[in-house]
N, C-alpha and C positions, 0 to 999 in steps of 0.2 A: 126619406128614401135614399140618402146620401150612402146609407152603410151598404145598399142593395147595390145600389150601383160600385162601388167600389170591388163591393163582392163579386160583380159581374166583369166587371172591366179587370180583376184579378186572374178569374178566369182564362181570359179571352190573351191576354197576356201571358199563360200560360201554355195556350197553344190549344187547348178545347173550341171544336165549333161552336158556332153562333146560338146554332137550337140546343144543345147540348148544355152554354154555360146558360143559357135560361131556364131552364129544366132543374138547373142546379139551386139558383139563386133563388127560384120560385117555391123551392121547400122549406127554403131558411126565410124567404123573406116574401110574403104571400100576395100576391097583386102586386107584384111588381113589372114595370114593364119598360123595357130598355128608352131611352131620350135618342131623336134620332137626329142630335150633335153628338158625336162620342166627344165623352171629357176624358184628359187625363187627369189618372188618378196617382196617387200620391203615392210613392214607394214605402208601405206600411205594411206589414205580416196580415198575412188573409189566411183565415181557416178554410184546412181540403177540404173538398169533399169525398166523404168516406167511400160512395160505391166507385169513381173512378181510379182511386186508388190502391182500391181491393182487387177490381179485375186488371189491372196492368200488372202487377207482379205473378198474377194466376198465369196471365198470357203468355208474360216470359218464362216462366219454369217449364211450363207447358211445351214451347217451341225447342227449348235442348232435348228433351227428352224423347222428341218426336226424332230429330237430328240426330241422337244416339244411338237408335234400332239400327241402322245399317252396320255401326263399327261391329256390331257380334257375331258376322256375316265373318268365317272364314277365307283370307287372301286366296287366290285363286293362282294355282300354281308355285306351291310352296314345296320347297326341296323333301325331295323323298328320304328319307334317312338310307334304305335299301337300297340305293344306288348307289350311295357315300360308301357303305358296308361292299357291297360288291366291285367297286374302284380299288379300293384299298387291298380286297380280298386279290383282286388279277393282279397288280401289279406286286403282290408279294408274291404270286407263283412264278409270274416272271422273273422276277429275283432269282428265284431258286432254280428254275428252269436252266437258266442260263449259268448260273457257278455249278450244275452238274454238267450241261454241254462241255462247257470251260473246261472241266478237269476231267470228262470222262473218254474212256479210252475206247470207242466202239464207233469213233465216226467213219471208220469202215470196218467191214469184220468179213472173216472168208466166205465164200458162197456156198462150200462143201461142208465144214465143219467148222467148229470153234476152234480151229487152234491158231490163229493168225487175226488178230484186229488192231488197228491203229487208232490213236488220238489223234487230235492236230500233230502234234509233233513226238508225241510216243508209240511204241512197238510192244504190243506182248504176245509172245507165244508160250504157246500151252501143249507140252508134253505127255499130257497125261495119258491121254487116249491111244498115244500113239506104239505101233507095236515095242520096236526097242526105246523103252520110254528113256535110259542111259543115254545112249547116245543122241538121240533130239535135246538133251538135258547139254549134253556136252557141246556142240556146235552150234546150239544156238546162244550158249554163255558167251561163245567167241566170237558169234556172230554181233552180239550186242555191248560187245566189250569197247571202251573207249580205247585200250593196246591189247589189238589182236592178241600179235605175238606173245605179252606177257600173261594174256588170260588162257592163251595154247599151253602154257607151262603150268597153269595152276589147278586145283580140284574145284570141277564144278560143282556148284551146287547141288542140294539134294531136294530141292526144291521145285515141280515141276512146271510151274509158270513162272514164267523170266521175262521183263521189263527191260525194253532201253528205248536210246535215243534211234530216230529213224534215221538221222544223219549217219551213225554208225555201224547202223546197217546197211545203207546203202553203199557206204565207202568201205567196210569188210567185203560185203558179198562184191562187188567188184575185185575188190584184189585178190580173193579164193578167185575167181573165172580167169582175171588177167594170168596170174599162174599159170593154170592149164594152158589157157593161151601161149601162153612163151613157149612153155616146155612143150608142146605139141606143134608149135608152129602155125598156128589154126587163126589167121588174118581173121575169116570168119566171123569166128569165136570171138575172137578182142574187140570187134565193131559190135555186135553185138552184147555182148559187156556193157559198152561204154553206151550204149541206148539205154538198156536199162539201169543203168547207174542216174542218167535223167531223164529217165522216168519216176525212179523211185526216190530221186531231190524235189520233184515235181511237189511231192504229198507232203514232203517236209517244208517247202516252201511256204505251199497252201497253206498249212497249216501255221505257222507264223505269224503272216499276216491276218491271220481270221481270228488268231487269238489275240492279237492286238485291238484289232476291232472289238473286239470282243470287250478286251478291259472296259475299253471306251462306255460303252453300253452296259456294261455293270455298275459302272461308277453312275453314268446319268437313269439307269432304273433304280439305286439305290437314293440318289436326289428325289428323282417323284416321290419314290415309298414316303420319305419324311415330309414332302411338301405334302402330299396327299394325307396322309395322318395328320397333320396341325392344320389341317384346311379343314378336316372334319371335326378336329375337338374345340376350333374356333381360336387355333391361339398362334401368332404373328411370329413371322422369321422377320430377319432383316432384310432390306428394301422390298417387303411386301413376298419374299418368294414364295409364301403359301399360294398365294396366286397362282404361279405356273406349273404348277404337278401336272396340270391337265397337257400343257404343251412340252413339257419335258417327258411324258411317259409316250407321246407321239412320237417325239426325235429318236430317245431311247431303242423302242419298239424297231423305227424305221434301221436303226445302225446296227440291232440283232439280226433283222430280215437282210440288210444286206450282206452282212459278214456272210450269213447259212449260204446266201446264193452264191457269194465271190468264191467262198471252198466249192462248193458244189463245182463253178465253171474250170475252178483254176487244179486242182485234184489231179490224178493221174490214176487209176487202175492198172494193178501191178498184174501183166497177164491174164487181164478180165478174171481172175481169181476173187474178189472182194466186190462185194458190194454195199451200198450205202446201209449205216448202222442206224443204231437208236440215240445216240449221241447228240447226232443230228437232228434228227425231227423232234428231240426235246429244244433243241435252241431255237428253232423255226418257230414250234410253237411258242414260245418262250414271247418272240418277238411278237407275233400276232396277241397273246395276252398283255405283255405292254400297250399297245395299240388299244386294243378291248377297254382297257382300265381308261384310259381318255376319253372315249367315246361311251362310259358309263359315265364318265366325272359331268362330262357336257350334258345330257340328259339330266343328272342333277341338279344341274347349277341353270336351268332355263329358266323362263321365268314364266 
């Protein structure tokens, strides 16, 4: 019984329980029954046994596979594509929102008719309507002219919307009134002049500064636009800026909304004659769309 026991004590040294390696030993080697001195036995190659070896690699395949079913389980809260699409979408309107405010000339326009509206810092009047459409044609060329007196001596145009600077109107049409003033003697007259002379530097002012602000906020809505497009197609700027689209179309946003309101307060209506144009409430919205594109980017990006 020396090979039984061997075969037993191989077992047991393998790590199988007690009843188990006797179970084993007992098919190979039949009336055998353990000595209850264990001997050690001699480090010599022992034949497996086949059933214990058949179910432990069954057991282990068995248990990854079991461990597998959850990975096919969908992450829970994974970016919506449509939200990327709609970030991207706002803050290109903002874009554009804002270089039409930028260059558009109606951020005041007359309360009566169209023939007087301002940009930030341009003037157009529009002759057409007007009964002697010549003569609207001719004083306002002079009124918009950078030399009065040299545009007094020259053929206006036959064009009946004319464009200038608001500064040069404002300092024409004062000097026509100081004029009369002089020559009529009319104290009056010249104080008054020189109110609305700043009143109407007032809008040119405004308008200056808001169009500064302005750049400012084109240039950091034009940043987002590209951070936001390489943050959706997955591809890296340097020091990570795809990162911040989401907080640059904020600031952006926030420096449009303020410029809209710093003209809004800083402005001056010329004789309540004009009121707020369309100019305007595209750059407001403008800003508010930047803003939006952020607070879509965040909804995307949660987790």
């Amino acid at each position: 019984m020396t090979d039984g026991h061997t075969y037993y004590d191989g077992l047991i040294q393998q790590g199988y329980p007690t009843d188990q390696a006797l179970t084993y030993t007992q098919q190979y080697y039949p009336g055998f029954a353990p000595m209850n001195v264990a001997t050690t036995p001699m480090p010599i190659p022992t034949p497996q046994p086949i059933q214990p070896m058949m179910q432990q690699p069954v057991q282990q395949m068995a248990q990854p596979m079991m461990n597998s079913a959850p990975m096919a389980v969908a992450p829970i809260g994974e970016p919506k594509p449509i939200m990327t699409w709609a970030a991207v979408g706002c803050i290109a309107v903002a874009l554009l929102l804002t270089i039409m405010g930028q260059f558009g000339n109606s951020w005041q326009v007359s309360s009566e008719d169209d023939s007087l509206s301002l940009g930030l810092r341009n003037i157009v009047i529009d002759c057409s309507e007007q009964q002697n459409e010549s003569s609207c044609i001719s004083i306002s060329y002079t009124l918009l002219a950078e030399d009065m007196e040299k545009a007094a001596n020259e053929n206006p145009p036959s064009e009946p919307i004319l464009k200038g600077d608001i500064e040069n109107y404002c300092e024409n049409s004062y000097e026509l009134v100081l004029e009369v003033a002089t020559a009529t003697n009319d104290d009056a007259l010249r104080t008054e002049a020189g109110e609305d002379r700043e009143t109407c530097l007032k809008n040119d002012s405004a308008g200056g500064i808001t169009g500064l602000i302005l750049w400012i906020g084109i240039l950091g809505i034009l940043a987002s636009t590209v951070m936001l497009v390489m943050s959706m197609l997955g591809q890296t700027l340097p020091g990570g800026a795809e990162n911040y689209g989401r907080i640059s179309s904020w600031i952006s946003g926030g420096i449009v909304l303020f410029a809209a309101i710093l003209w809004m307060i800083m402005k001056n209506n010329m004789d309540d004659a004009l009121g707020t144009g369309m100019a305007f409430y595209l750059t407001f919205f403008a800003g508010l769309f930047a803003v939006g594109a952020g607070v879509l980017d965040m909804l995307d990006k949660r987790e």
